[in-house]
C-alpha positions in Angstrom: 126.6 24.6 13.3 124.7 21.9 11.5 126.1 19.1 13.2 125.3 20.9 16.7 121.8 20.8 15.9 121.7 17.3 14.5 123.6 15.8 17.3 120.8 17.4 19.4 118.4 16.2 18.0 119.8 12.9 17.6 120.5 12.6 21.7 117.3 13.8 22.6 115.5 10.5 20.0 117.7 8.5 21.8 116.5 9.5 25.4 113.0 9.6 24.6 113.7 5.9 23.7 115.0 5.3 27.1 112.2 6.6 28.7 109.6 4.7 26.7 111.3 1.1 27.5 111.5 2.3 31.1 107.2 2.8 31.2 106.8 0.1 29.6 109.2 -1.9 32.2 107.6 -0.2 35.0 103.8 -1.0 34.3 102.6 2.5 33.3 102.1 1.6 30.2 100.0 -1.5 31.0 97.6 1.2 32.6 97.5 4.1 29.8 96.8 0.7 27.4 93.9 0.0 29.9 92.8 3.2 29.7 92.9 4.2 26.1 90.6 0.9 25.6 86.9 1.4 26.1 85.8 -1.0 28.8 83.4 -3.8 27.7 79.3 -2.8 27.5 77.2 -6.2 28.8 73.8 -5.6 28.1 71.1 -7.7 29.9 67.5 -8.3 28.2 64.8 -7.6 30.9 61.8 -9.2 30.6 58.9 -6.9 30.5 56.1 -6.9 33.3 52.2 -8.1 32.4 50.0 -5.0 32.3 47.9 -4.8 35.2 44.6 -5.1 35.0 42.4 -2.5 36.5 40.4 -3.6 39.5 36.8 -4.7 39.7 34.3 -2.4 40.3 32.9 -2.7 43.5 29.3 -3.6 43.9 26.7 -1.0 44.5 25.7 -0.6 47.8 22.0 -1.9 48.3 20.4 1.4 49.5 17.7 1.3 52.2 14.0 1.1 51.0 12.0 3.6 52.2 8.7 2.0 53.2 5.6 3.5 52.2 3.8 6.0 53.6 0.3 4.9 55.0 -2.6 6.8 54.0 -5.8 6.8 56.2 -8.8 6.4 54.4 -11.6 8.4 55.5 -14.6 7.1 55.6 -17.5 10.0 55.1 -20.0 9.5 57.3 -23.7 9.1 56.1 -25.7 12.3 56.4 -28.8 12.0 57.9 -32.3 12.3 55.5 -35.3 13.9 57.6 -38.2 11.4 57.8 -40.9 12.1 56.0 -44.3 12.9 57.5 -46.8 10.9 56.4 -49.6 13.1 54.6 -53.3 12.5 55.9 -55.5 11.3 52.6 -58.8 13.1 52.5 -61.9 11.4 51.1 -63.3 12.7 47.9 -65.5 15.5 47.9 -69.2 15.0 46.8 -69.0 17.6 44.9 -66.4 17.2 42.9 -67.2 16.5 38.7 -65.5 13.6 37.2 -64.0 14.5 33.4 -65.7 12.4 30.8 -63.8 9.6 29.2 -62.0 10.4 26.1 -64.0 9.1 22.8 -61.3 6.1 21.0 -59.6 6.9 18.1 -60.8 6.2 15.5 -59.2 3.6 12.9 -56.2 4.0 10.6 -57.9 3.9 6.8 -56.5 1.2 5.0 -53.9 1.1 2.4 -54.7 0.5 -0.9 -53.3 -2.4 -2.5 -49.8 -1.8 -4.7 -50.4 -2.5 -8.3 -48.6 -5.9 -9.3 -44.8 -5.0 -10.2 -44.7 -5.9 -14.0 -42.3 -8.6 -14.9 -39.7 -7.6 -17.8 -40.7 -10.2 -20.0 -38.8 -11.0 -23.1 -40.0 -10.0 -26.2 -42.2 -11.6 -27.6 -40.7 -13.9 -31.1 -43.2 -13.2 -34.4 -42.5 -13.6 -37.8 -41.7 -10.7 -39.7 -44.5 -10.3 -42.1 -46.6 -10.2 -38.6 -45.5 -6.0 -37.5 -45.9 -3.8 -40.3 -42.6 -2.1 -41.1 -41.4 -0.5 -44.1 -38.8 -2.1 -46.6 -35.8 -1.6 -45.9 -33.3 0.2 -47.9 -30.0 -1.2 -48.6 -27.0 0.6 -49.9 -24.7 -2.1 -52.0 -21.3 -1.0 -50.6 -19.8 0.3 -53.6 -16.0 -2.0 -52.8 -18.3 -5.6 -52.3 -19.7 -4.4 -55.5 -16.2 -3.9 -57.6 -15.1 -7.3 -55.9 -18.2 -9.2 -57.2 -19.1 -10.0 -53.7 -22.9 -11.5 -53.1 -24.7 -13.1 -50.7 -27.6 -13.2 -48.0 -27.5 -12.2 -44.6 -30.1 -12.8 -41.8 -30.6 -10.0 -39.5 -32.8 -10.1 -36.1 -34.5 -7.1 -34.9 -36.4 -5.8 -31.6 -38.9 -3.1 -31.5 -40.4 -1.8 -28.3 -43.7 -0.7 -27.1 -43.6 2.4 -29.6 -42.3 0.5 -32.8 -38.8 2.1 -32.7 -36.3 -0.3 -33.7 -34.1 -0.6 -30.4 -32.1 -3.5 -31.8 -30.0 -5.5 -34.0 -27.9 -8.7 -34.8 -26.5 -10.7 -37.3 -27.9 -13.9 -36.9 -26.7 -15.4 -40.6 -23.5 -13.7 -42.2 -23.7 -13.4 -46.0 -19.8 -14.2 -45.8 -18.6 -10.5 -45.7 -18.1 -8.2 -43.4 -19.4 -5.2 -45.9 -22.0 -6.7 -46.7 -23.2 -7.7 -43.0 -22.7 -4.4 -42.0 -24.8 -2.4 -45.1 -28.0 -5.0 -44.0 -27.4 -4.2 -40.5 -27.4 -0.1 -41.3 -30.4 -0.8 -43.9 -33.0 -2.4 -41.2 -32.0 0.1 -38.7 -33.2 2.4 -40.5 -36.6 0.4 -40.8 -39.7 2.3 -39.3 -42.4 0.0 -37.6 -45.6 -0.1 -35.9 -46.4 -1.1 -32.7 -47.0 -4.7 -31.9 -50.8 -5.1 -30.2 -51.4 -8.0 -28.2 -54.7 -7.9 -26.9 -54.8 -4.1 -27.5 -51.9 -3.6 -25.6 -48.4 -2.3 -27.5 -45.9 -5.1 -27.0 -42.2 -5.6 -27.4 -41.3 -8.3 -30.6 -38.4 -9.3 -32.5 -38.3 -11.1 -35.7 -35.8 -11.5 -38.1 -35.3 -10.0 -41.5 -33.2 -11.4 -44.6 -31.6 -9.3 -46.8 -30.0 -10.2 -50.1 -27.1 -9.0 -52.2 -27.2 -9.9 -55.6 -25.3 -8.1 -58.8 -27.6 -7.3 -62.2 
């Protein structure tokens, strides 16, 4: 039984053998080998086209001018004015009463003169024992007095038409500011007469010394 089935099997090896050669002999095999292999690809490079470009606009079409309308002017004709008629003059009457001439008018009064505009003269530079004005009073400042400070100091002063001393200036320091300042609080406080010049009050300024001395 087994050597049945392996003698079948060996025969039919065998023939399938035989049948092989004989495609190969024949040329059928040549043609299932051409078919089984893929047939060659040939790829060509095409070269790509320059873009158009668009075309150019045409022109615009030169559209007809209209010509312009004429106007006619009218011209207004002149209206006629009616001719005056001339008007017959009649003589004067003898009767009639002439109107008596106005009297003239009679002249504008004079102005009177304008007082002369007072110039604003300086004042006027006098000594001071010339205006009679009290002493003045002068308060030692109490810090110049604990530093030992001394001196003299020269103060100018104005008066105006009334007496009323209107101002003041240091004209020689003492050589401290305290002591300046208490000379120029004492002659402010200075009352004065008014300055007669040829009985009439008078702006002066004269200058007043005041001294700072410790006892």
């Amino acid at each position: 039984m087994f050597d049945q089935r392996f003698l079948k099997i060996t025969v039919a090896v065998l023939l399938f053998h035989v049948g092989l050669l004989y495609l190969i002999q024949s040329g059928l095999g040549r043609k299932l080998t051409e078919a089984v292999i893929a047939p060659e690809i040939i790829a060509r490079i095409i070269p790509m086209e320059p873009p158009r470009q668009p075309p150019a606009p045409e022109p615009p079409k030169p559209q007809p001018q209209t010509p312009p309308k004429q106007v006619k002017v009218v011209t207004p004709r002149p209206t006629p004015q009616p001719t005056p008629q001339p008007v017959a003059s009649l003589p004067p009457s003898p009767t009639a009463i002439e109107a008596p001439p106005a009297p003239p008018a009679p002249p504008a009064p004079a102005e009177p003169p304008s007082p002369p505009a007072q110039a604003n003269a300086a004042p006027r530079a006098v000594g001071i024992g010339e205006i009679a004005c009290s002493s003045p009073q002068v308060a030692y400042p109490s810090q110049s007095r604990r530093m030992g400070e001394t001196g003299k100091a020269v103060v100018r002063l104005t008066t105006d038409e009334s007496g009323r001393v209107i101002k003041t200036a240091v004209v020689t320091s003492s050589g401290s500011s305290r002591l300046d300042q208490a000379a120029v609080d004492a002659v402010q406080r200075m009352r004065c007469k008014p300055y007669m010049d040829n009985g009439r009050a008078v702006a002066v300024t004269a200058q007043q010394p005041i001294n700072f001395e410790l006892n």
